[in-house]
C-alpha positions, 0 to 999 in steps of 0.5 A: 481514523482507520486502522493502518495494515501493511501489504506487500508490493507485487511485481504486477504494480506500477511506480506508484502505489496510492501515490508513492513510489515503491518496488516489488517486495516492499510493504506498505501501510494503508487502509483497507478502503485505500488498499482495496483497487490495488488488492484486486488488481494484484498489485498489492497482497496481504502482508501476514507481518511488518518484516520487510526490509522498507515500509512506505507509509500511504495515508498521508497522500491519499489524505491529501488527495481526498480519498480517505 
């Protein structure tokens, strides 16, 4: 299993990021494979620690949808 990293939610992201919903300033956990559309498209950057106030794990949708 791929090691999860934590980004942050930028204002550019939508309702949903990798299938759960989520608000600017939150950090998610994903991989780097999951992550990378979504750090190219600005939606998501770098979180350099796990200090936001919500962490919304990802794995387990993108898992189910097949992309893992």
């Amino acid at each position: 299993m791929s090691e999860l990293k934590s980004y942050k939610v930028t204002e550019k992201a939508g309702p949903r990021i990798n299938g759960k919903p989520v608000k600017a300033g939150e950090t998610v956990e994903m991989t780097e494979k999951q992550a990378r559309i979504y750090l190219r498209s600005g939606q998501i950057t770098a979180a350099s620690q796990k200090t936001a106030s919500k962490t919304t794990k990802t794995s387990e949708t993108a898992s189910a949808d097949g992309d893992a």
